[in-house]
Residue frames as a rotation matrix with the C-alpha (Angstrom) as fourth column:
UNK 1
0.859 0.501 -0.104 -76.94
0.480 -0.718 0.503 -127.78
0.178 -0.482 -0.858 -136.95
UNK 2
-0.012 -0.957 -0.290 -73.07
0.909 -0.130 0.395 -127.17
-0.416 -0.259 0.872 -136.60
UNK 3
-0.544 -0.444 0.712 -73.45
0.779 -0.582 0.232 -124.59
0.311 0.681 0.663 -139.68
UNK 4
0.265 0.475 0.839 -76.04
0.347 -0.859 0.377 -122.58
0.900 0.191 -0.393 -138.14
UNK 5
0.733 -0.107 -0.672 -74.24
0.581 -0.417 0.699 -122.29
-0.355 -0.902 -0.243 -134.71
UNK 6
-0.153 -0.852 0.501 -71.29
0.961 -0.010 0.276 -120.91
-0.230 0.523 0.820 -137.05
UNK 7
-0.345 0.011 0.939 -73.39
0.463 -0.868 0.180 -117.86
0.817 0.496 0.294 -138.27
UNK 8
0.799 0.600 -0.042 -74.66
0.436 -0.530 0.727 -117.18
0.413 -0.599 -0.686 -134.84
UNK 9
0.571 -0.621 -0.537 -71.53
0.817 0.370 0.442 -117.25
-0.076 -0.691 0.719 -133.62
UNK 10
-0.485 -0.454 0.747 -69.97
0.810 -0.555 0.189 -115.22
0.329 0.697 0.637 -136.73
UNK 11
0.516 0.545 0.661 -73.08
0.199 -0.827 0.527 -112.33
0.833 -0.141 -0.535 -135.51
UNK 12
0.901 0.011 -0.435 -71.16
0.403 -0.395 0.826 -112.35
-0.163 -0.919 -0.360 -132.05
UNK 13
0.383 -0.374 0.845 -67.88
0.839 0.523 -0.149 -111.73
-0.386 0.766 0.514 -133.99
UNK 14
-0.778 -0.562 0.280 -67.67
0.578 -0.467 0.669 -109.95
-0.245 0.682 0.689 -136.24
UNK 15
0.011 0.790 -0.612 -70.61
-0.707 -0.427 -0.564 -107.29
-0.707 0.439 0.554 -138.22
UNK 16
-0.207 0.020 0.978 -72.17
0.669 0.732 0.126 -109.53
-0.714 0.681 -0.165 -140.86
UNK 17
-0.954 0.155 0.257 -72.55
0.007 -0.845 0.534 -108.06
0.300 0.511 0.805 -144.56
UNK 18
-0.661 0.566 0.493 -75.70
-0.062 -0.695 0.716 -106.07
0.748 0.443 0.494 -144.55
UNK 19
-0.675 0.066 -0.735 -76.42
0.721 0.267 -0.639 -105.98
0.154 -0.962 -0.227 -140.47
UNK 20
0.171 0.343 0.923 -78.48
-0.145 -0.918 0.368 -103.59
0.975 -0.196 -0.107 -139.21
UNK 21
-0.423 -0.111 -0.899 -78.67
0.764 0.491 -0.420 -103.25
0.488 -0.864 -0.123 -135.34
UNK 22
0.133 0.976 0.172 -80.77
0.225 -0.199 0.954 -101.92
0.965 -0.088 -0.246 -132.62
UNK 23
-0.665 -0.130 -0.735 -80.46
0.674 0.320 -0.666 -101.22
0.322 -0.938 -0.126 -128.72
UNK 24
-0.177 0.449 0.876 -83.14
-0.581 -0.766 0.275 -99.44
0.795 -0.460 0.396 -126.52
UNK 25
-0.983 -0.052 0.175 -84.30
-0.180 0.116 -0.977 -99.56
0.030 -0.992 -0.123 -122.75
UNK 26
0.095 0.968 -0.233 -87.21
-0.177 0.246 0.953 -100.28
0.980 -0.049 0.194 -120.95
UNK 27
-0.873 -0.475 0.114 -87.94
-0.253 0.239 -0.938 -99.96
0.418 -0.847 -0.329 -117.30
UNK 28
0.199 0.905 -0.375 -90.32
-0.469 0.424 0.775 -102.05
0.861 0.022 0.509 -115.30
UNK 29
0.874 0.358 -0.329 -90.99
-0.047 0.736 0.675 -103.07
0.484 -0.574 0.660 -111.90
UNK 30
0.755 -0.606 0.252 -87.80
-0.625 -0.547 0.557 -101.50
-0.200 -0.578 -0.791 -110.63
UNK 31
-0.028 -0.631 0.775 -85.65
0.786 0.465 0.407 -103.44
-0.618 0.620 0.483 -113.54
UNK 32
0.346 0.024 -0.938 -83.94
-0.867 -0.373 -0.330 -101.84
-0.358 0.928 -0.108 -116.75
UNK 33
0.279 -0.040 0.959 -84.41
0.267 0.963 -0.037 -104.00
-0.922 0.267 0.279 -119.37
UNK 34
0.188 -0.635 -0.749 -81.89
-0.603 -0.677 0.422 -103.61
-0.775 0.372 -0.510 -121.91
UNK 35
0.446 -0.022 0.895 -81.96
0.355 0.922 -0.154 -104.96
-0.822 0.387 0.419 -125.71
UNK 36
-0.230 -0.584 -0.779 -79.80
-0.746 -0.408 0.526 -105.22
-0.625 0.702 -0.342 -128.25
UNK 37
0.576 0.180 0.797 -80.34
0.168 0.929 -0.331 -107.06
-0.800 0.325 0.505 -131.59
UNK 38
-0.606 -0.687 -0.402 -78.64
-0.440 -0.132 0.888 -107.72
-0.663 0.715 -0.222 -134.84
UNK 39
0.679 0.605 0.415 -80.34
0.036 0.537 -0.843 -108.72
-0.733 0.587 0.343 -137.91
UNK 40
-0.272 -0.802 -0.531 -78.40
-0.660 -0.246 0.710 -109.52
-0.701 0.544 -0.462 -141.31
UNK 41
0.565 0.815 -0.132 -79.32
-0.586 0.283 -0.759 -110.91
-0.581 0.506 0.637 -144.27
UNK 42
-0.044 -0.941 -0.337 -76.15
-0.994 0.074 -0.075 -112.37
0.095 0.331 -0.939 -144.72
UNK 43
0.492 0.656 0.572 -77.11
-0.719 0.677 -0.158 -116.30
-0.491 -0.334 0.805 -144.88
UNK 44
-0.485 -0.662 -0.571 -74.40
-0.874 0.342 0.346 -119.35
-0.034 0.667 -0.745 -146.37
UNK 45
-0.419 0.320 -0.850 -75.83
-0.600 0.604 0.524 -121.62
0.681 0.730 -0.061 -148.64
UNK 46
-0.871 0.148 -0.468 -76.71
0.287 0.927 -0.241 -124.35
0.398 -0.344 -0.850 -145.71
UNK 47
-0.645 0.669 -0.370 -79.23
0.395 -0.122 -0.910 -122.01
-0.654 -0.733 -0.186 -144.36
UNK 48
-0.561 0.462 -0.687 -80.41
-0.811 -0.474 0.343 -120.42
-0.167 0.750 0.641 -147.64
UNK 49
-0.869 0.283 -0.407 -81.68
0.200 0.951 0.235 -124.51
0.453 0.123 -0.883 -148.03
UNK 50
-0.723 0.546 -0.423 -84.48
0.533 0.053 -0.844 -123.50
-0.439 -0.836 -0.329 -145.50
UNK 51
-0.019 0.785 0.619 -87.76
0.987 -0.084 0.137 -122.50
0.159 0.613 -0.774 -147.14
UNK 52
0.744 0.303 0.596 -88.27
-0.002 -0.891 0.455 -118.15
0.669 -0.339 -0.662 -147.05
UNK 53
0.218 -0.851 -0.478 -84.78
0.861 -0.063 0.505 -118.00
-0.460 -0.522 0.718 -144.68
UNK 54
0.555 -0.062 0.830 -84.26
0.645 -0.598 -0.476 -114.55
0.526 0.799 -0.292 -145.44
UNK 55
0.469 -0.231 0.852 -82.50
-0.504 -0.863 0.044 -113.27
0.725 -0.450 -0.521 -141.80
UNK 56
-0.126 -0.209 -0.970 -80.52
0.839 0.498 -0.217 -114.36
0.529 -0.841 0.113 -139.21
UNK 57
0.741 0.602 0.296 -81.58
-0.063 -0.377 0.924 -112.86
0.668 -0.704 -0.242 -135.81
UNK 58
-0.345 -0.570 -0.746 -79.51
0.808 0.224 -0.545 -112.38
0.477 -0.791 0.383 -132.51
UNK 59
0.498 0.703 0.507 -80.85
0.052 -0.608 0.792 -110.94
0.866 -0.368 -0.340 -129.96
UNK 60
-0.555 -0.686 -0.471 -79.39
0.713 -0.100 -0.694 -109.82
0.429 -0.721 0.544 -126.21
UNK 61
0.260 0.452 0.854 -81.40
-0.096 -0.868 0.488 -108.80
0.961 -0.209 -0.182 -123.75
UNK 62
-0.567 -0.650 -0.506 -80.19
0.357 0.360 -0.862 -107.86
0.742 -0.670 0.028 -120.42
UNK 63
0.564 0.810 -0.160 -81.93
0.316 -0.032 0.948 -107.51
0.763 -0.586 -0.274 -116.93
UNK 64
-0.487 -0.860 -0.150 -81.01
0.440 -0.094 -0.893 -105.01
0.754 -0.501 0.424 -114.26
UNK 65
0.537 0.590 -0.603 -82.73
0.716 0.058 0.696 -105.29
0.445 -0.805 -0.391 -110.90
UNK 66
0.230 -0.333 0.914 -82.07
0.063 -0.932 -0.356 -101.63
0.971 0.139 -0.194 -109.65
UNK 67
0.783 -0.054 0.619 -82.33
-0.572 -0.454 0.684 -101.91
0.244 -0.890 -0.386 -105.99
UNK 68
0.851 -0.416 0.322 -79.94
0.224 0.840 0.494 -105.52
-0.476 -0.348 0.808 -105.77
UNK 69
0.348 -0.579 -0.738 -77.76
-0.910 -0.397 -0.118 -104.90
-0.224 0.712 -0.665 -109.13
UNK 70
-0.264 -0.583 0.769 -78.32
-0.223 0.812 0.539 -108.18
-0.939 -0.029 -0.344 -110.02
UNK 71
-0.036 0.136 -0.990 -78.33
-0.987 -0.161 0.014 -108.69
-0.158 0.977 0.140 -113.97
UNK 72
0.299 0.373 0.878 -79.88
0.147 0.891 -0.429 -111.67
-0.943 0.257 0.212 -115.92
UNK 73
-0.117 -0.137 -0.984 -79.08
-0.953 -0.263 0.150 -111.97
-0.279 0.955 -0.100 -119.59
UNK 74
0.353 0.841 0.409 -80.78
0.041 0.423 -0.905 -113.60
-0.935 0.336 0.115 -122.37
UNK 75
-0.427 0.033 -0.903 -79.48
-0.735 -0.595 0.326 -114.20
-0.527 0.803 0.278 -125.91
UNK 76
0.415 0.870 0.266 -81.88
0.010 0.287 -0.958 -115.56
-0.910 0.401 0.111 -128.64
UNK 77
-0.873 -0.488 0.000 -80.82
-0.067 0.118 0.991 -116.73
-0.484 0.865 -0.135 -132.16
UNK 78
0.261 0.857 0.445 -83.61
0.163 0.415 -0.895 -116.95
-0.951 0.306 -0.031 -134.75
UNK 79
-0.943 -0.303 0.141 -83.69
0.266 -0.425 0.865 -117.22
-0.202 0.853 0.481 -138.63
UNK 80
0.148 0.927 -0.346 -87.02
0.125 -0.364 -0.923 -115.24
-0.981 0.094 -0.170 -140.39
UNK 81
-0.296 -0.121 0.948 -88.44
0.935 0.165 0.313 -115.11
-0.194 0.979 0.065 -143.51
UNK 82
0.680 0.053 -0.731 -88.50
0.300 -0.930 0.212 -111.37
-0.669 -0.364 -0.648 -143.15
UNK 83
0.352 -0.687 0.636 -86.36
0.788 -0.149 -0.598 -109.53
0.506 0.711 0.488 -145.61
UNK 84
-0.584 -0.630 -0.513 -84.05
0.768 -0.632 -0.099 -107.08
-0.262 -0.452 0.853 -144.68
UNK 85
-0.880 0.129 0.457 -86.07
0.195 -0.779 0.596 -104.86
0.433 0.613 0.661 -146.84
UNK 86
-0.101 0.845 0.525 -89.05
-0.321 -0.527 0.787 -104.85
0.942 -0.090 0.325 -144.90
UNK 87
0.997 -0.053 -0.056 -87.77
0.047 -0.146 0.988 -105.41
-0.060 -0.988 -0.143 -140.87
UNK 88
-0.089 -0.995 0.036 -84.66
-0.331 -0.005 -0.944 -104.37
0.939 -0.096 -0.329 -140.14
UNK 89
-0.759 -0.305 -0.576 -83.03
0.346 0.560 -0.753 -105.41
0.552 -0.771 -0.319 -136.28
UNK 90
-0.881 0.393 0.265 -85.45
-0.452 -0.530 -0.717 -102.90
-0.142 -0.751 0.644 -134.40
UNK 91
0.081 0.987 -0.140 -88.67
-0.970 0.111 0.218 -104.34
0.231 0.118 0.966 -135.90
UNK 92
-0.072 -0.350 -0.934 -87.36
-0.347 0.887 -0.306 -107.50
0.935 0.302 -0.185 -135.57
UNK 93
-0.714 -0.583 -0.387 -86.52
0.420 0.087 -0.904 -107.36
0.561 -0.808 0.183 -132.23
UNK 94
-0.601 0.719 0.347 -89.87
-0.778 -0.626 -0.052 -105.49
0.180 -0.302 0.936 -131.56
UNK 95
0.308 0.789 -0.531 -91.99
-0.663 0.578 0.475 -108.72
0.682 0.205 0.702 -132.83
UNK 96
0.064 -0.559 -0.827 -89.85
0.046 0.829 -0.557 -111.03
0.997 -0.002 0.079 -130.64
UNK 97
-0.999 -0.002 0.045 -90.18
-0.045 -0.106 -0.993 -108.96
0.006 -0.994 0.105 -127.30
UNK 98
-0.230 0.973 -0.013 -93.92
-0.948 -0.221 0.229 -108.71
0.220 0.065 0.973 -127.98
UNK 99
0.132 0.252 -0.959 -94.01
-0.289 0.935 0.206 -112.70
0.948 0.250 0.196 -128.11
UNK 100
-0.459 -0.563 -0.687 -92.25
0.744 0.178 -0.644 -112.96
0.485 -0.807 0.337 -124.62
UNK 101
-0.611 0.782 0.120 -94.66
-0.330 -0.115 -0.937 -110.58
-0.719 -0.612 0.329 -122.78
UNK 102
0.050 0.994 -0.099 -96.92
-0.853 0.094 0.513 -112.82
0.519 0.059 0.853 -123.84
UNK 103
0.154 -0.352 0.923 -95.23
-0.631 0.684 0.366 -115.40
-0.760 -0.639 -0.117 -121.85
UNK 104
0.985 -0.173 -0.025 -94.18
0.074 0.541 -0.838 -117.32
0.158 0.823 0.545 -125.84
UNK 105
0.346 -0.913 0.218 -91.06
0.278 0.321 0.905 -118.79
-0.896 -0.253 0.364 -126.89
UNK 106
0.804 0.589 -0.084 -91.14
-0.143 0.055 -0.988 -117.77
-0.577 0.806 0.129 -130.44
UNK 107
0.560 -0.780 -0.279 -87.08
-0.500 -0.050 -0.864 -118.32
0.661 0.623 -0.418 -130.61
UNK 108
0.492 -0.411 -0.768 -84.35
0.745 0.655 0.128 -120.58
0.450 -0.635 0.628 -129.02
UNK 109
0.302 -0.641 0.705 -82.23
-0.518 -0.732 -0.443 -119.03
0.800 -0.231 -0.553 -126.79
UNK 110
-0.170 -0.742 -0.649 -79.65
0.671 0.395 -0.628 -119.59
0.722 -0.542 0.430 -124.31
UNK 111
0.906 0.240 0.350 -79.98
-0.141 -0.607 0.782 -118.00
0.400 -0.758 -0.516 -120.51
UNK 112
0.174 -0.821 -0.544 -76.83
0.738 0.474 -0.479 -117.11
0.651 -0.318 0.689 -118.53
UNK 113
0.991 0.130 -0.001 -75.46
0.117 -0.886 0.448 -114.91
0.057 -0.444 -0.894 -116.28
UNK 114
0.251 -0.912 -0.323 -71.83
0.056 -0.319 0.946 -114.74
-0.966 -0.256 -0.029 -116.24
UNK 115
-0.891 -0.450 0.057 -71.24
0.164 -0.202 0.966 -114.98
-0.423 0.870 0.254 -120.78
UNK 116
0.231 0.812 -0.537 -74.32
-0.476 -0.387 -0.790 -113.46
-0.848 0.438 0.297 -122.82
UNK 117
-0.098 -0.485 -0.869 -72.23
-0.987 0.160 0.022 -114.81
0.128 0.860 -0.494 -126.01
UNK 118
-0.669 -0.723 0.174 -72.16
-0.676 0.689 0.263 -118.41
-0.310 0.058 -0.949 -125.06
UNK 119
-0.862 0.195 0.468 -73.62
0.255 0.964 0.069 -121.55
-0.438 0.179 -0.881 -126.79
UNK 120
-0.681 0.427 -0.595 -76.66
-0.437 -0.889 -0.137 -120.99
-0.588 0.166 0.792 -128.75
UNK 121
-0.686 0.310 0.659 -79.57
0.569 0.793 0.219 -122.80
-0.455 0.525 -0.720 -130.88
UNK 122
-0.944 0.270 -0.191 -82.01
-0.300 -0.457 0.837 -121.58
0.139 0.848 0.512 -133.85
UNK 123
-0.360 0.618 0.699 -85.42
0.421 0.776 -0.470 -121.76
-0.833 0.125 -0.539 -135.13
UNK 124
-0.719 -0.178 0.672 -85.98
0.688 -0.048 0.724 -122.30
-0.097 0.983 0.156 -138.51
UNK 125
-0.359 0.714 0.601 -89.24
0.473 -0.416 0.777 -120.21
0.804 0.564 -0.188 -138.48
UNK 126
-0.865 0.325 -0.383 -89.96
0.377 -0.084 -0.922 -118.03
-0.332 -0.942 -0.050 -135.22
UNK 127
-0.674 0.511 -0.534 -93.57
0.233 -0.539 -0.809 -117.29
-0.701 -0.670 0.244 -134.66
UNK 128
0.312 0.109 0.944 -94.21
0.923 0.200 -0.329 -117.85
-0.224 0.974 -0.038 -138.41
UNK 129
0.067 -0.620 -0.782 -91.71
-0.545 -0.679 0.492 -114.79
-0.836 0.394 -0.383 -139.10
């Protein structure tokens, strides 16, 4: 699993080749919820091994409770057998908030509040992406 914390890492980084990326709002319940993904089809050989692996995923979404200004933050690693050609980061990132108000998990992710960027963990197949 070392190699696939490498490309998540590499997505906080640096732009991978052929990235796309995404960021829009959402307010609710006297929160803005802010997300931001990356998608990239940029994938080294240990993860290409994975059946239909066709994306790596990062995801960053951030909670701000307007009246307190306290902020939650959420990033999410996933690979998908999605091509690049048919979801870039925004659709991506569409199917993945859609899973999560449903109260699913359909990707690992890491919760923090003081580093969005730190530590991080994969699934091979969110949601059957």
């Amino acid at each position: 699993m070392e190699w696939a914390l490498e490309v998540f890492k590499g997505m906080e980084e640096r732009r991978l080749p052929g990235e796309t990326e995404a960021v829009w709002n959402l307010v609710r319940d006297g929160e803005v919820w802010t997300y931001r993904v990356w998608a990239s089809p940029y994938l080294p050989e240990e993860v290409r091994a994975f059946p239909g692996a066709r994306q790596v995923v990062r995801m960053e979404r951030e909670v701000r409770h307007k009246g307190t200004g306290e902020v939650r933050r959420t990033v999410s690693y996933a690979l998908t057998t999605l091509g690049p050609e048919v979801a870039e980061a925004r659709r991506l990132g569409a199917s993945f908030t859609s899973f999560w108000a449903k109260g699913k998990t359909p990707i690992a992710r890491k919760t923090t509040d003081h580093c969005p960027g730190s530590g991080g963990l994969y699934h091979p197949n969110p949601g059957g992406m």
